[in-house]
C-alpha positions in Angstrom: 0.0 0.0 0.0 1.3 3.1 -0.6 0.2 6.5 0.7 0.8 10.3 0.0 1.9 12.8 2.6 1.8 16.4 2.4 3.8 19.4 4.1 3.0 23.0 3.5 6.1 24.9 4.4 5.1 27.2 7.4 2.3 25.9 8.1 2.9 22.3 8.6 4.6 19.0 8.3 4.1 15.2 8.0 6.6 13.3 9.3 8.0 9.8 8.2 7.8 7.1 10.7 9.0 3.7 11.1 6.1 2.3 8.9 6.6 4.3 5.9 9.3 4.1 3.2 9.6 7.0 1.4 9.5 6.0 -2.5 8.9 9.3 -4.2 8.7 13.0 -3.2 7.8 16.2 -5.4 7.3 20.0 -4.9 4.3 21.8 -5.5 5.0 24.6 -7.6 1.9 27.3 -8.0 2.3 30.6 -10.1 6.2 30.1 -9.4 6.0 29.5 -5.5 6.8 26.5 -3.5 3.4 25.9 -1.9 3.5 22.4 -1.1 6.0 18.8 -0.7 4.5 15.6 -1.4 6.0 11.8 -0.8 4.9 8.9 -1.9 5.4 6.4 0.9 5.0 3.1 1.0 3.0 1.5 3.9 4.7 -1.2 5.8 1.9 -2.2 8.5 -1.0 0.3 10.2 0.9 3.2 12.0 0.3 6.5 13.0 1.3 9.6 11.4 2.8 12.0 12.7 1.6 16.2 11.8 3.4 18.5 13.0 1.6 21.9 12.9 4.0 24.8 12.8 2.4 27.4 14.8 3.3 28.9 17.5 4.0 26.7 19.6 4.3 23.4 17.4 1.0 21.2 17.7 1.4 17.7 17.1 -0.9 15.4 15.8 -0.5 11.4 15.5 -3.2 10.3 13.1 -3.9 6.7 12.1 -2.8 5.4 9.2 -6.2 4.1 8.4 -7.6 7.5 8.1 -5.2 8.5 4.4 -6.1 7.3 1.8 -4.3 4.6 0.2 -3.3 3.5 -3.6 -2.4 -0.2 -4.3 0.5 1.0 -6.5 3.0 3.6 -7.1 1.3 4.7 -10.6 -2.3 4.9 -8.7 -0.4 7.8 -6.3 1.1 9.3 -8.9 -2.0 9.8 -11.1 -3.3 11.2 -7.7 -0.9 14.3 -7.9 -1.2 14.5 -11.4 -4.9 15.5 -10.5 -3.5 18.6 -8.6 -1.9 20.1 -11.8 -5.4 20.5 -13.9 -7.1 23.6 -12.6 -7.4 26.0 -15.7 -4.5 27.7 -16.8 -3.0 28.1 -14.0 0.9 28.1 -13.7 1.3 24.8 -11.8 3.6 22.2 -11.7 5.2 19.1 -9.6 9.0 19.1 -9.7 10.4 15.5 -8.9 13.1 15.7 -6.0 
């Protein structure tokens, strides 16, 4: 299983854990701005995720696995954030890291 996690610089983070094995990761890129980091992770067993809200102070969340949505294959996540990149003609792109 694999699953996608998603920072927003400033505003929060998503940690990797024990459970997940990071396969891919990409950045978000709207009208020439960083907005976003994605990974694709692959899910080793049920776990929870660690968010890491970036307020002030940090807040940190541990959500369950079970609540992300999962894809059965790479390609299936991928498509996913393809999705993000179709909004009109908006400047927006994912950049492989």
């Amino acid at each position: 299983m694999y699953v996608i996690l998603t920072s927003k610089p400033g505003q929060f983070r998503t940690e990797l854990g024990e459970a997940l094995l990071p396969v891919e990761a990409y950045d978000y890129i709207f009208c020439g701005r960083k907005r976003a980091h994605f990974v694709i992770a692959e899910l080793k067993a049920e776990a929870k995720i660690t968010i890491v809200d970036e307020s002030s102070p940090p807040l940190v969340n541990r959500v369950p696995s079970k609540f992300l949505p999962k894809f059965e294959t790479v390609e299936q996540a991928r498509h996913e954030l393809e999705g993000l990149m179709h909004f009109g003609d908006m400047d927006i792109s994912l950049v492989k890291r």
